[in-house]
PDB file as gemmi writes it, atoms N, CA and C in Angstrom:
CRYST1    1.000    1.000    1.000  90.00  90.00  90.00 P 1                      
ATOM      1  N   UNK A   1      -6.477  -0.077 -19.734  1.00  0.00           N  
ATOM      2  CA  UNK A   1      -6.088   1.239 -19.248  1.00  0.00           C  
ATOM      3  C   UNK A   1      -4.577   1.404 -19.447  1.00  0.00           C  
ATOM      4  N   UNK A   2      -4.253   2.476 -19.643  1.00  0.00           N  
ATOM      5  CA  UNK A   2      -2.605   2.946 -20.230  1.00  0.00           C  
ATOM      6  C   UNK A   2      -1.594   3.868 -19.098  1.00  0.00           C  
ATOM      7  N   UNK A   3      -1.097   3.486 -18.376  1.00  0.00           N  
ATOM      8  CA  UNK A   3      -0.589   4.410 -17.401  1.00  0.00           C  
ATOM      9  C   UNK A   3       0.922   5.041 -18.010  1.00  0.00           C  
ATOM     10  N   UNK A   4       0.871   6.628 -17.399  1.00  0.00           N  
ATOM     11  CA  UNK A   4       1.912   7.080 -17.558  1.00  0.00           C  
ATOM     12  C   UNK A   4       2.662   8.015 -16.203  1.00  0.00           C  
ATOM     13  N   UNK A   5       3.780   8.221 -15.979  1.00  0.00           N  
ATOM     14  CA  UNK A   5       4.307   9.022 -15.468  1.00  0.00           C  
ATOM     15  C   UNK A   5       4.610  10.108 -15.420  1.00  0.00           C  
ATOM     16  N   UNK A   6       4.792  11.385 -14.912  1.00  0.00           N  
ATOM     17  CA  UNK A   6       5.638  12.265 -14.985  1.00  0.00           C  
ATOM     18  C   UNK A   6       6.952  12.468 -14.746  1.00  0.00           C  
ATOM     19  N   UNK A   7       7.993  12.741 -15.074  1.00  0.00           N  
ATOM     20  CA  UNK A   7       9.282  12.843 -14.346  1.00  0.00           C  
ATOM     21  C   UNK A   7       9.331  13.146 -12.884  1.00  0.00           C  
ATOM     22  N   UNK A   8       8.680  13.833 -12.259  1.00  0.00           N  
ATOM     23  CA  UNK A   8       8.443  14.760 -10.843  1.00  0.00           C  
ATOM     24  C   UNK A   8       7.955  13.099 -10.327  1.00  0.00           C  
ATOM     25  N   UNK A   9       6.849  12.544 -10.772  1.00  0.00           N  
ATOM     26  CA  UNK A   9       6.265  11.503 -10.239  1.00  0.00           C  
ATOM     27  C   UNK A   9       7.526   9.766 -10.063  1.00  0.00           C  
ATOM     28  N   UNK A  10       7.990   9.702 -11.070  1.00  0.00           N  
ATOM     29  CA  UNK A  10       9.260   8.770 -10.731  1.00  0.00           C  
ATOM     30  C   UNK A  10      10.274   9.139  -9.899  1.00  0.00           C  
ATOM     31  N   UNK A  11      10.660  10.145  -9.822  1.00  0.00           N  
ATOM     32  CA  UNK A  11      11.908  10.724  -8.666  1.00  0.00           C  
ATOM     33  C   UNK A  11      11.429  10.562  -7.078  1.00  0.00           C  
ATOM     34  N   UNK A  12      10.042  11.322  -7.281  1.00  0.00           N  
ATOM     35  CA  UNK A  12       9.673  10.738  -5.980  1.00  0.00           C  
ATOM     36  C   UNK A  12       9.350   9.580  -5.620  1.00  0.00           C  
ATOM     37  N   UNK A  13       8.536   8.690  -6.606  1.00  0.00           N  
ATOM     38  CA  UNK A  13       8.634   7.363  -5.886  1.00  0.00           C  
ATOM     39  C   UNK A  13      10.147   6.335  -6.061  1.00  0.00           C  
ATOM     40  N   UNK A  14      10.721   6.637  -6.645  1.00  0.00           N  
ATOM     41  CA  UNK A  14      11.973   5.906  -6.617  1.00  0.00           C  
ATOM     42  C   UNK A  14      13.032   6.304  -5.019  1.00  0.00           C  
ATOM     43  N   UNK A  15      12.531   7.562  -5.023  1.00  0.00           N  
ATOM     44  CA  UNK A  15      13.357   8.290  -3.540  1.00  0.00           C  
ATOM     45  C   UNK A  15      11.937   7.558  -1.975  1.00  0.00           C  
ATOM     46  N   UNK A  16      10.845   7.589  -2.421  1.00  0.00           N  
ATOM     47  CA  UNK A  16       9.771   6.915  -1.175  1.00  0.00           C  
ATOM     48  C   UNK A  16      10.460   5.215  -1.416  1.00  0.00           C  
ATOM     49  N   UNK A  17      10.759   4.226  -2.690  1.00  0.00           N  
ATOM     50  CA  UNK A  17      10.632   3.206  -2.789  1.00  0.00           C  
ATOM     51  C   UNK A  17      11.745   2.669  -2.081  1.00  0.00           C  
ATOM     52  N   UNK A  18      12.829   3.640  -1.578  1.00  0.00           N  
ATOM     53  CA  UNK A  18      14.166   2.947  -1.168  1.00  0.00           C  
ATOM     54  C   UNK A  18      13.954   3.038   0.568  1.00  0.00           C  
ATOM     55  N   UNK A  19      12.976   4.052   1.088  1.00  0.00           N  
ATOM     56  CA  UNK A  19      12.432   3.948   2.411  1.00  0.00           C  
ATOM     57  C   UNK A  19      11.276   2.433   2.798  1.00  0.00           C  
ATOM     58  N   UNK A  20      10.382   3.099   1.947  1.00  0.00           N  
ATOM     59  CA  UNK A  20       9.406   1.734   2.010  1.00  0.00           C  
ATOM     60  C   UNK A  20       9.363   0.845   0.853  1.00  0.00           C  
ATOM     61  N   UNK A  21      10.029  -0.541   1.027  1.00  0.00           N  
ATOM     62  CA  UNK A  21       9.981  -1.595   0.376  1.00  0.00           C  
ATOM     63  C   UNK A  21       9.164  -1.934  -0.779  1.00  0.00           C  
ATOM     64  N   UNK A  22       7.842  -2.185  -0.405  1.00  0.00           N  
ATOM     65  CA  UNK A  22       6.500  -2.941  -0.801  1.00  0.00           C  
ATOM     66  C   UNK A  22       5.803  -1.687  -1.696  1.00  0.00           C  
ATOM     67  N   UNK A  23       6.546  -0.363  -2.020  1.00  0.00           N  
ATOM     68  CA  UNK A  23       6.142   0.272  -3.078  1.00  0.00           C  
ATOM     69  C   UNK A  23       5.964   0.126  -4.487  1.00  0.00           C  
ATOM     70  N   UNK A  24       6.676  -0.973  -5.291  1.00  0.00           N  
ATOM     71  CA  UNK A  24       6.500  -1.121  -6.216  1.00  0.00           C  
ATOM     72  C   UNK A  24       4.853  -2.176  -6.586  1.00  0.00           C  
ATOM     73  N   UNK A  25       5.302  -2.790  -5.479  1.00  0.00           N  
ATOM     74  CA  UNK A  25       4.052  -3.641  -5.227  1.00  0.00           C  
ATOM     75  C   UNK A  25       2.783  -2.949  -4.954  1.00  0.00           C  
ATOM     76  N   UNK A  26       2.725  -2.020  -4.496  1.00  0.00           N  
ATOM     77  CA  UNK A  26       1.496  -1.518  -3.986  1.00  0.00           C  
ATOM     78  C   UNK A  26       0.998  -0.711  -4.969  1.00  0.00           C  
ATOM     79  N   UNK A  27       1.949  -0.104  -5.712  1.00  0.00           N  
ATOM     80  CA  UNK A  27       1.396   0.967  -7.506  1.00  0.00           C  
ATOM     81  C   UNK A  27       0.597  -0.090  -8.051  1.00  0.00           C  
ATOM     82  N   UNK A  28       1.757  -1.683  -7.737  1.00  0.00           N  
ATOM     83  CA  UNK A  28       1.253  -2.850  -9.222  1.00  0.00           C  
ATOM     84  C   UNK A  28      -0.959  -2.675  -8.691  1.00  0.00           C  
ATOM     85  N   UNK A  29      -1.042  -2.746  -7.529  1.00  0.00           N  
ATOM     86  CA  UNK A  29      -2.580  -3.157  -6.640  1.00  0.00           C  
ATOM     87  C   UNK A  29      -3.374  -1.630  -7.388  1.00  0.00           C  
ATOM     88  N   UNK A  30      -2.514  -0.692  -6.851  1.00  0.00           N  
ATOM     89  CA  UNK A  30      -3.588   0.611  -7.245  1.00  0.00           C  
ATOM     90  C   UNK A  30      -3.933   0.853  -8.342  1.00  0.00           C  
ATOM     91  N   UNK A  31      -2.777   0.314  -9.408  1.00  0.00           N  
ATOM     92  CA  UNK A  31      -3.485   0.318 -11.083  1.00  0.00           C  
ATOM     93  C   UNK A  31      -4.179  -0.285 -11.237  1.00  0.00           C  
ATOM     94  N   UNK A  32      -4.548  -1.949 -10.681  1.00  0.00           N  
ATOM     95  CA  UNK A  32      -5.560  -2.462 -10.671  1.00  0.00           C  
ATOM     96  C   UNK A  32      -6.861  -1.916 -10.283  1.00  0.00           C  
ATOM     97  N   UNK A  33      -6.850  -1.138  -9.494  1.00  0.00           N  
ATOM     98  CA  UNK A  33      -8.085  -0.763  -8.410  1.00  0.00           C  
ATOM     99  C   UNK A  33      -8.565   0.730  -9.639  1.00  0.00           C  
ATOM    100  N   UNK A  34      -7.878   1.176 -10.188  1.00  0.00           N  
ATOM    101  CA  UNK A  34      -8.186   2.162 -10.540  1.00  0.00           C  
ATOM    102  C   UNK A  34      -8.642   2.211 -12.055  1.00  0.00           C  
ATOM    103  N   UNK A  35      -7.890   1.162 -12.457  1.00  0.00           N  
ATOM    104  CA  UNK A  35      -8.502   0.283 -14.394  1.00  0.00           C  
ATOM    105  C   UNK A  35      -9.645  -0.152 -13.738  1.00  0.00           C  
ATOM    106  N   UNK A  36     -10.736  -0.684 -12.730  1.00  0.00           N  
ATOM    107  CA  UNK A  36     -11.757  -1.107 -12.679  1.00  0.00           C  
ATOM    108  C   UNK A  36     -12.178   0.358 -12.059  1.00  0.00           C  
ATOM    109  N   UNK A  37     -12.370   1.002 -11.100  1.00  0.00           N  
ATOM    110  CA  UNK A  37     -12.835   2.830 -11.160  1.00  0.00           C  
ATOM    111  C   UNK A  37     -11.629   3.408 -11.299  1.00  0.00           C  
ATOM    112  N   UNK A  38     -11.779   4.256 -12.207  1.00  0.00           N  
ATOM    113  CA  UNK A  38     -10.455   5.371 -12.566  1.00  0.00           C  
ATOM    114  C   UNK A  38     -11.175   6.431 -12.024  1.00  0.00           C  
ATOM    115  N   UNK A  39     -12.171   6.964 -11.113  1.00  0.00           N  
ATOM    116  CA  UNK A  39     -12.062   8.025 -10.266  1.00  0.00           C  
ATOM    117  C   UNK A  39     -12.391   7.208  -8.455  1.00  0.00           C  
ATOM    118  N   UNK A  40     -11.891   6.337  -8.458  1.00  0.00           N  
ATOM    119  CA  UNK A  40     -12.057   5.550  -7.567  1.00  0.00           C  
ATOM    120  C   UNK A  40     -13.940   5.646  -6.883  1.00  0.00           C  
ATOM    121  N   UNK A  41     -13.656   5.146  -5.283  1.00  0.00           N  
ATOM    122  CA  UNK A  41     -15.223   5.118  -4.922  1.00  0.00           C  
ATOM    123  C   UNK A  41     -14.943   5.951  -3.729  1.00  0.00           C  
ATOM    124  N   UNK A  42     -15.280   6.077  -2.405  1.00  0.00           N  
ATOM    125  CA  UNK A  42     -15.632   6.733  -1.413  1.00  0.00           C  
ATOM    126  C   UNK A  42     -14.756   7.723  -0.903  1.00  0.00           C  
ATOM    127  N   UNK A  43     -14.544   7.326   0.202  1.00  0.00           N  
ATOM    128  CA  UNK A  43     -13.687   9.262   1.198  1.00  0.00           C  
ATOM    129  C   UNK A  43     -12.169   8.809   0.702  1.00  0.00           C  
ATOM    130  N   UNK A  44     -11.730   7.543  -0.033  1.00  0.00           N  
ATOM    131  CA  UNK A  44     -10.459   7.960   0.155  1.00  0.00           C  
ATOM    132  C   UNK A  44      -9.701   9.026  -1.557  1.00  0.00           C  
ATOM    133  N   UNK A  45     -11.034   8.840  -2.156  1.00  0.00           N  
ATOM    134  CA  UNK A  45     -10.704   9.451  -3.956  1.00  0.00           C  
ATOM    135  C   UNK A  45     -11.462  10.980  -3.362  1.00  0.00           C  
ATOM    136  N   UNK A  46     -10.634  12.103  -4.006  1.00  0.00           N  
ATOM    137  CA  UNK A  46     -11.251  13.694  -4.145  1.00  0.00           C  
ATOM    138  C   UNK A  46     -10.931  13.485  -5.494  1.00  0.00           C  
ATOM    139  N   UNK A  47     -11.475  14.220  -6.281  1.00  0.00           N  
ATOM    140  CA  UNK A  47     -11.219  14.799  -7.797  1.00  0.00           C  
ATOM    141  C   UNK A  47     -11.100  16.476  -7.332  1.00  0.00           C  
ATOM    142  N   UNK A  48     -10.604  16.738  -7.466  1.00  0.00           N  
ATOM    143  CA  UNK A  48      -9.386  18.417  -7.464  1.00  0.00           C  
ATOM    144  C   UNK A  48      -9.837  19.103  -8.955  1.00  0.00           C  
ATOM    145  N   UNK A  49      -9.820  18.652  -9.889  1.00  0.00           N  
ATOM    146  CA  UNK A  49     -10.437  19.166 -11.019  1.00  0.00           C  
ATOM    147  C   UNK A  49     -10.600  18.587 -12.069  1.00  0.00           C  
ATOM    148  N   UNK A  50     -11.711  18.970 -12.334  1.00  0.00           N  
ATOM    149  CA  UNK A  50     -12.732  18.636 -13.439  1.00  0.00           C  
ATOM    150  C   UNK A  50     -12.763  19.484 -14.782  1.00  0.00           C  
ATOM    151  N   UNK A  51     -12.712  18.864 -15.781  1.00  0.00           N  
ATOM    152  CA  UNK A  51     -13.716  19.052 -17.099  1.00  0.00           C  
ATOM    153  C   UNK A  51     -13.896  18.235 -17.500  1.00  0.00           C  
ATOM    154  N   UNK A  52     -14.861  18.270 -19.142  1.00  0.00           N  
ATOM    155  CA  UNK A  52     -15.658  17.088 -19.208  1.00  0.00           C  
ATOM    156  C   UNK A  52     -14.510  16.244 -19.640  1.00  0.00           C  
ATOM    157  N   UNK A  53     -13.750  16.080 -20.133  1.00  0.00           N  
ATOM    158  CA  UNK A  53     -12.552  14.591 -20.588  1.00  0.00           C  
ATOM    159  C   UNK A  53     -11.936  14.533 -19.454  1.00  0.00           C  
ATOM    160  N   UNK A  54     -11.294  15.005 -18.989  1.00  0.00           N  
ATOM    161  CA  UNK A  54     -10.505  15.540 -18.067  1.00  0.00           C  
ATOM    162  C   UNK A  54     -10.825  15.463 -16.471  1.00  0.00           C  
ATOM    163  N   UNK A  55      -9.847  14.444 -16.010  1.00  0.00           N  
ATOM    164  CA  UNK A  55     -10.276  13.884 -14.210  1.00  0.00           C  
ATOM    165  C   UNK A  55      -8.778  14.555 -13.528  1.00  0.00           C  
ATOM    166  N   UNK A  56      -8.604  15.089 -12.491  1.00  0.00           N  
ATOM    167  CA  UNK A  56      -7.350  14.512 -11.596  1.00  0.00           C  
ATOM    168  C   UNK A  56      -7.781  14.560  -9.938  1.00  0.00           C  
ATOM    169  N   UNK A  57      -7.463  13.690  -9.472  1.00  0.00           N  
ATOM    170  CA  UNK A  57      -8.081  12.932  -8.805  1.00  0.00           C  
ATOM    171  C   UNK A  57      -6.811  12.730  -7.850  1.00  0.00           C  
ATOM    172  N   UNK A  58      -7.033  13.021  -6.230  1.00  0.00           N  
ATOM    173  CA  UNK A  58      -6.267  12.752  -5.247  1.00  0.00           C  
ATOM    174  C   UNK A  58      -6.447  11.856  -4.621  1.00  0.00           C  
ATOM    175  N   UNK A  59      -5.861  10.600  -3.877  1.00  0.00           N  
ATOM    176  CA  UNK A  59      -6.314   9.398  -3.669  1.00  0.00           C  
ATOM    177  C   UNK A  59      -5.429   9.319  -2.388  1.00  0.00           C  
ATOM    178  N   UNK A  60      -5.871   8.293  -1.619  1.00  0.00           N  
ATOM    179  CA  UNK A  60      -4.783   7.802  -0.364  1.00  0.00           C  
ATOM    180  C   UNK A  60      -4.137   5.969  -1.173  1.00  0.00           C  
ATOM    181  N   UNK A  61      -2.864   5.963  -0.776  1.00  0.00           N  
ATOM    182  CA  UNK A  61      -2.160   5.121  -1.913  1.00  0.00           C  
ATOM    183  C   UNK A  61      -1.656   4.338  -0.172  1.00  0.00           C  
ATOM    184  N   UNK A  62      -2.185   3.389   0.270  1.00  0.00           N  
ATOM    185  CA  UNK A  62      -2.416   2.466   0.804  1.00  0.00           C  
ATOM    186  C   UNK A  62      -0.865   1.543   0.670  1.00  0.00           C  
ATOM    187  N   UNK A  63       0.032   1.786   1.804  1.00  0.00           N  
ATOM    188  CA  UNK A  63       0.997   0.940   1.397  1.00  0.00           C  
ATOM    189  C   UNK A  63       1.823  -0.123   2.871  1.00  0.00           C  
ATOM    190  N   UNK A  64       2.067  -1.128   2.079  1.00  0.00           N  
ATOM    191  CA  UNK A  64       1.905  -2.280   3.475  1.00  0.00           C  
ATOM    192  C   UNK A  64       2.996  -2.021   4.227  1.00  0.00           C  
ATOM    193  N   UNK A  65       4.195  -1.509   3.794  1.00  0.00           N  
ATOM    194  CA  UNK A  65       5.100  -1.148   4.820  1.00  0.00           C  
ATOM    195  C   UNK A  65       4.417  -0.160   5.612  1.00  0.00           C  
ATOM    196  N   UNK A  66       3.799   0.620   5.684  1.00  0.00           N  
ATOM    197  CA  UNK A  66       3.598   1.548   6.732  1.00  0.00           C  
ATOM    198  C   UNK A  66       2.581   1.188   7.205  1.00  0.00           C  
ATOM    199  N   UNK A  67       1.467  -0.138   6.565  1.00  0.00           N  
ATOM    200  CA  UNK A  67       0.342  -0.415   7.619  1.00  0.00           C  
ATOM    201  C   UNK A  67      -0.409   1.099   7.862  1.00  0.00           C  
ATOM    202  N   UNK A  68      -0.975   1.519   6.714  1.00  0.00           N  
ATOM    203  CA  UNK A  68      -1.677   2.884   6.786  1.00  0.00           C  
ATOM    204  C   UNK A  68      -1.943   3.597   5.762  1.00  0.00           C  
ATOM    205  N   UNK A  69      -2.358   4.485   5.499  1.00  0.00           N  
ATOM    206  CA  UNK A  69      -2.624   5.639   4.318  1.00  0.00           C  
ATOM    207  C   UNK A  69      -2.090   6.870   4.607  1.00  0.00           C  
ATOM    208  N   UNK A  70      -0.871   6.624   5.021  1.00  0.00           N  
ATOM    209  CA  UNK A  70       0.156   8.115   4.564  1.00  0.00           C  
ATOM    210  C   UNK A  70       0.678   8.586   3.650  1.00  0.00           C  
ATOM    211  N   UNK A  71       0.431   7.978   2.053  1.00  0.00           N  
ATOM    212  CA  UNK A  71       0.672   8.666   1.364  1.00  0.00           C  
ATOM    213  C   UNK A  71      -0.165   9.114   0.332  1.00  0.00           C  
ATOM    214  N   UNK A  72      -0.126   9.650  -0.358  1.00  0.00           N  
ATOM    215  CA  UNK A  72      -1.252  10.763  -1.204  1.00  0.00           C  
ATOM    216  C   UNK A  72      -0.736  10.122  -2.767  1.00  0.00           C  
ATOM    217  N   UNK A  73      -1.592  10.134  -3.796  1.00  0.00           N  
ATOM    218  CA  UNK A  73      -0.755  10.043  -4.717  1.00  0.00           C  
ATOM    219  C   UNK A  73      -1.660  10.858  -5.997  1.00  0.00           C  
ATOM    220  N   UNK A  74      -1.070  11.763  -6.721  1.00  0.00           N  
ATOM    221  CA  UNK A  74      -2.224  12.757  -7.473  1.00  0.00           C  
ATOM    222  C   UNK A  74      -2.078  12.213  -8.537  1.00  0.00           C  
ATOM    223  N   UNK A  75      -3.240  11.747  -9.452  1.00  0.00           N  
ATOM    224  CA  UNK A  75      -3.053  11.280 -10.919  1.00  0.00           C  
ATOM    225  C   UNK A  75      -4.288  12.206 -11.457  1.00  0.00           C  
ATOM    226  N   UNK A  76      -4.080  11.936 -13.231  1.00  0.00           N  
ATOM    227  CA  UNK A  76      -5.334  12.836 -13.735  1.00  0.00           C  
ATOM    228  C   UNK A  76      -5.758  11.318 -14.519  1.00  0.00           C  
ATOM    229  N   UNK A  77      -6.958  11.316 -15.079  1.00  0.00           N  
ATOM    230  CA  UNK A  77      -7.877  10.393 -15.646  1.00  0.00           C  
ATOM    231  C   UNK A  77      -8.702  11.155 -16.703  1.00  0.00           C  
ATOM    232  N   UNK A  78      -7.750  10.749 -18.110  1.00  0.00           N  
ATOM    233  CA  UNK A  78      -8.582  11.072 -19.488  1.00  0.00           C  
ATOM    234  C   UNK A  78      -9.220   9.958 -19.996  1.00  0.00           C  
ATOM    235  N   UNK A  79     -10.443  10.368 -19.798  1.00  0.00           N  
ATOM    236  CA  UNK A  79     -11.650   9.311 -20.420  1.00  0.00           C  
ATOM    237  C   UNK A  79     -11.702   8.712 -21.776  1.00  0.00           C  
ATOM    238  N   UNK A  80     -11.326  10.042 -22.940  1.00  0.00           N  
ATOM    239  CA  UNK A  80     -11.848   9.577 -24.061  1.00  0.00           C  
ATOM    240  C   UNK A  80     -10.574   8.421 -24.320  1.00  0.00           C  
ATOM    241  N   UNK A  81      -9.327   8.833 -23.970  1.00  0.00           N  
ATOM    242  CA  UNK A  81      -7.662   7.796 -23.963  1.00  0.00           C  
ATOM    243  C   UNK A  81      -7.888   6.633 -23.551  1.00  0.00           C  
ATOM    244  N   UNK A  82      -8.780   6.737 -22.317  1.00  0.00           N  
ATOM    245  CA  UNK A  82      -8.642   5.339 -21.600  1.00  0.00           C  
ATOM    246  C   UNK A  82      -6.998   5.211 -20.621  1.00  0.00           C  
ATOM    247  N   UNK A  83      -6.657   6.960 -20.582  1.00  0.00           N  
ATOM    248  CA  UNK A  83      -5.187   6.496 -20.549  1.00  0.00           C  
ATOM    249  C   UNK A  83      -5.252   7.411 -18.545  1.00  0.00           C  
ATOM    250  N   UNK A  84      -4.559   6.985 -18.092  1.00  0.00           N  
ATOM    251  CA  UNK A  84      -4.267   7.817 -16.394  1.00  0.00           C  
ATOM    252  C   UNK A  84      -2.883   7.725 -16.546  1.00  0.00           C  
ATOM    253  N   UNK A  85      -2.211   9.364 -15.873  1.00  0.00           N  
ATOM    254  CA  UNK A  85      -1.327   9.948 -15.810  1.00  0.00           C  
ATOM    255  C   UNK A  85      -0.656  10.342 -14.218  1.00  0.00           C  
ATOM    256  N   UNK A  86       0.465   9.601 -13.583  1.00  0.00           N  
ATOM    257  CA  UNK A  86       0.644   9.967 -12.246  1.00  0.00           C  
ATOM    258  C   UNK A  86       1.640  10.963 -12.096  1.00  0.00           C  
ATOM    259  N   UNK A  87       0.845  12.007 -11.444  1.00  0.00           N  
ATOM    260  CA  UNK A  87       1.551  13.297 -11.290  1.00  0.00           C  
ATOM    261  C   UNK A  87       2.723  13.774 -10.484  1.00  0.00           C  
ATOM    262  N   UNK A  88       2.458  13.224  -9.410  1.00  0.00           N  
ATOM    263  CA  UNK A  88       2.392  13.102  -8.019  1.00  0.00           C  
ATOM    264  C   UNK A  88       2.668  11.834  -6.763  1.00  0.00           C  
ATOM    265  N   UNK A  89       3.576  11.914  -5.622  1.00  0.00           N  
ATOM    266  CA  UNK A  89       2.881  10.888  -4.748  1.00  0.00           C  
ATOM    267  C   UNK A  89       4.056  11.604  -3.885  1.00  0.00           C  
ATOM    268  N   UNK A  90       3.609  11.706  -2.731  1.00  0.00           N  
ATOM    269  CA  UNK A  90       4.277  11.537  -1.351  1.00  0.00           C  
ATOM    270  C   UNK A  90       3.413  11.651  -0.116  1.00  0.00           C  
ATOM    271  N   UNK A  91       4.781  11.521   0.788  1.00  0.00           N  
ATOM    272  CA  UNK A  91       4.249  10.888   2.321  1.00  0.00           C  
ATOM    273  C   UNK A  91       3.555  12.396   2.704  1.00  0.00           C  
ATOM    274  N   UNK A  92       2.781  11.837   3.522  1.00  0.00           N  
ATOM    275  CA  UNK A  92       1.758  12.943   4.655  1.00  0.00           C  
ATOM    276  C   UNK A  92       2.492  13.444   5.036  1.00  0.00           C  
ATOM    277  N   UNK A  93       3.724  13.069   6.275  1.00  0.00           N  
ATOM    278  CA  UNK A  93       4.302  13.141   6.971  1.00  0.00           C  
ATOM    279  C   UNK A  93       5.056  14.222   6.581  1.00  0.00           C  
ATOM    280  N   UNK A  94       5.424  14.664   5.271  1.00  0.00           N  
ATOM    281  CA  UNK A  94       6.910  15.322   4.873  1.00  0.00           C  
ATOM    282  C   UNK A  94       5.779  16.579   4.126  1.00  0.00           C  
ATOM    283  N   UNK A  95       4.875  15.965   3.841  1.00  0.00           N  
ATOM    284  CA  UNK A  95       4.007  17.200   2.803  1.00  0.00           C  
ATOM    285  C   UNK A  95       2.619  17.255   2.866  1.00  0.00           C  
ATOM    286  N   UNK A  96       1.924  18.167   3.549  1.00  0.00           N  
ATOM    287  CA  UNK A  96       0.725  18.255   3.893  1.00  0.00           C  
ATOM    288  C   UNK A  96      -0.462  18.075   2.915  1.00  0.00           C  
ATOM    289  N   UNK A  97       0.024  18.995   1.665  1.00  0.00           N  
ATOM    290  CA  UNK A  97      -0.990  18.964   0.689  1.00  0.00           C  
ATOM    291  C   UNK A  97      -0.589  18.791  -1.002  1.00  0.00           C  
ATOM    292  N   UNK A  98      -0.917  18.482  -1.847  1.00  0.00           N  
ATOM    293  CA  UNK A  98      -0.439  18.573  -3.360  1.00  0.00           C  
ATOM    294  C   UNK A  98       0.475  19.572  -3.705  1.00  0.00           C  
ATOM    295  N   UNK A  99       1.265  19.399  -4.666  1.00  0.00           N  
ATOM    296  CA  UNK A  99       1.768  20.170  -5.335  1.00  0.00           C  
ATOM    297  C   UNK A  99       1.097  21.176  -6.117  1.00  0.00           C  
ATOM    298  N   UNK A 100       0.409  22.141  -5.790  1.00  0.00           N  
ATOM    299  CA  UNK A 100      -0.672  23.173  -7.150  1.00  0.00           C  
ATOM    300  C   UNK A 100       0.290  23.166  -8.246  1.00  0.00           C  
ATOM    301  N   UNK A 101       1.932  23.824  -8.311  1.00  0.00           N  
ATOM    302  CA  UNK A 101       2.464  23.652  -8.887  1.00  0.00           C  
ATOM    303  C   UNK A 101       2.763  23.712  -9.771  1.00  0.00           C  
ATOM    304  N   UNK A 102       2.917  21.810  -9.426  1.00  0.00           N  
ATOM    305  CA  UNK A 102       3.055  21.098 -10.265  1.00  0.00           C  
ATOM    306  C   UNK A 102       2.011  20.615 -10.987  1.00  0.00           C  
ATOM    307  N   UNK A 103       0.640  20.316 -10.701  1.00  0.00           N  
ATOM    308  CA  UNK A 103      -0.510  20.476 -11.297  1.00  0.00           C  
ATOM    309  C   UNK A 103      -1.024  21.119 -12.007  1.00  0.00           C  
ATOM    310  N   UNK A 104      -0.539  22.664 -12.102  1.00  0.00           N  
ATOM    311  CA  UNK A 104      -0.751  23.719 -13.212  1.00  0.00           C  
ATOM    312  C   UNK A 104       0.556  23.224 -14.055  1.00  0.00           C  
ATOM    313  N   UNK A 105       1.519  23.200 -13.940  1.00  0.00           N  
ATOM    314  CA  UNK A 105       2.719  22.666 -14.703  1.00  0.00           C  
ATOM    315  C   UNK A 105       1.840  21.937 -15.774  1.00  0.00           C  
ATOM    316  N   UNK A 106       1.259  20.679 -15.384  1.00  0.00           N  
ATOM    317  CA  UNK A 106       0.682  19.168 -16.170  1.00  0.00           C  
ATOM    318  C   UNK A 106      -0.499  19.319 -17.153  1.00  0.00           C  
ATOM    319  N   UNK A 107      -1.003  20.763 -16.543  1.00  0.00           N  
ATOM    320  CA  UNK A 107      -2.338  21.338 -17.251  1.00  0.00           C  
ATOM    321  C   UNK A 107      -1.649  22.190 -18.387  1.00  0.00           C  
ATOM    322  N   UNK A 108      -0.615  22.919 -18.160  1.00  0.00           N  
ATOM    323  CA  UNK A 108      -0.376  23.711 -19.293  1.00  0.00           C  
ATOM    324  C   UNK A 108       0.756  23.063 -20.331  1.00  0.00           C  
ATOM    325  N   UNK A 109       1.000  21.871 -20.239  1.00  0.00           N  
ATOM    326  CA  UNK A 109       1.791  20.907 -20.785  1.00  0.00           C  
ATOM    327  C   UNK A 109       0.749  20.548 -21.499  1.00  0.00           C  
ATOM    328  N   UNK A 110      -0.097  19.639 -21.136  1.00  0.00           N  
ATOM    329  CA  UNK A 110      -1.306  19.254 -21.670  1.00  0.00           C  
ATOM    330  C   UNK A 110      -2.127  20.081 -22.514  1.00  0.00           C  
ATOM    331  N   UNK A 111      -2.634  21.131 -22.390  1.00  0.00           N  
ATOM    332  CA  UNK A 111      -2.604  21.905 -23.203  1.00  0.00           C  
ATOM    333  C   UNK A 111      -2.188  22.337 -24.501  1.00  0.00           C  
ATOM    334  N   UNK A 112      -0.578  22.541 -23.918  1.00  0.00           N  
ATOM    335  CA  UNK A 112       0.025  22.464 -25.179  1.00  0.00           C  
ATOM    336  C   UNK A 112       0.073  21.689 -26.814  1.00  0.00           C  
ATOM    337  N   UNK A 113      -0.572  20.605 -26.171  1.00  0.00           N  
ATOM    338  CA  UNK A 113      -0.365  19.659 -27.241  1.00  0.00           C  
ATOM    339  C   UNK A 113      -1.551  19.297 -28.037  1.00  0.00           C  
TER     340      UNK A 113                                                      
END                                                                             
């Protein structure tokens, strides 16, 4: 599996990683978890939208400094690539729900090309 970033998606975790420690560590666990299901399994994966190549998928991103699932982290999952793209990630606490956005941003980027 091939992971990539967005710019929007490094700023924020580089700005979450200097609060909570054990962030770099905890991406290294979720790429794992997600190269074996890339739309994950039960209540903590939503998929937000669908077509047929085409996954993005909201997840709870499990991290040991906070001992909890406060943060969200939005990626999309292209099948035929083999490749997942992280859009997204922040705390509950500061932001209730996704960026739409920025999610239409990633769709009409994508698109583009």
């Amino acid at each position: 599996m091939n992971f990539n970033e967005t710019n929007e998606f490094t700023k924020n975790f580089k700005r979450l990683s200097k609060k909570y420690k054990s962030l770099p560590d905890d991406l290294l666990e979720f790429k794992k978890v997600v190269s074996e299901s890339p739309l994950g399994s039960g209540k903590h994966f939503v998929i937000l939208y669908s077509q047929e190549k085409l996954k993005i998928v909201k997840a709870r991103f499990f991290c040991r400094y906070l001992r909890g699932a406060s943060l969200r982290i939005i990626y999309t999952y292209r099948q035929n690539e083999e490749m997942i793209d992280f859009i997204e990630v922040y705390f509950k606490g500061e932001q209730v729900n996704e960026n739409k956005a920025l999610i239409n941003e990633y769709l009409r980027q994508l698109n583009k090309k």
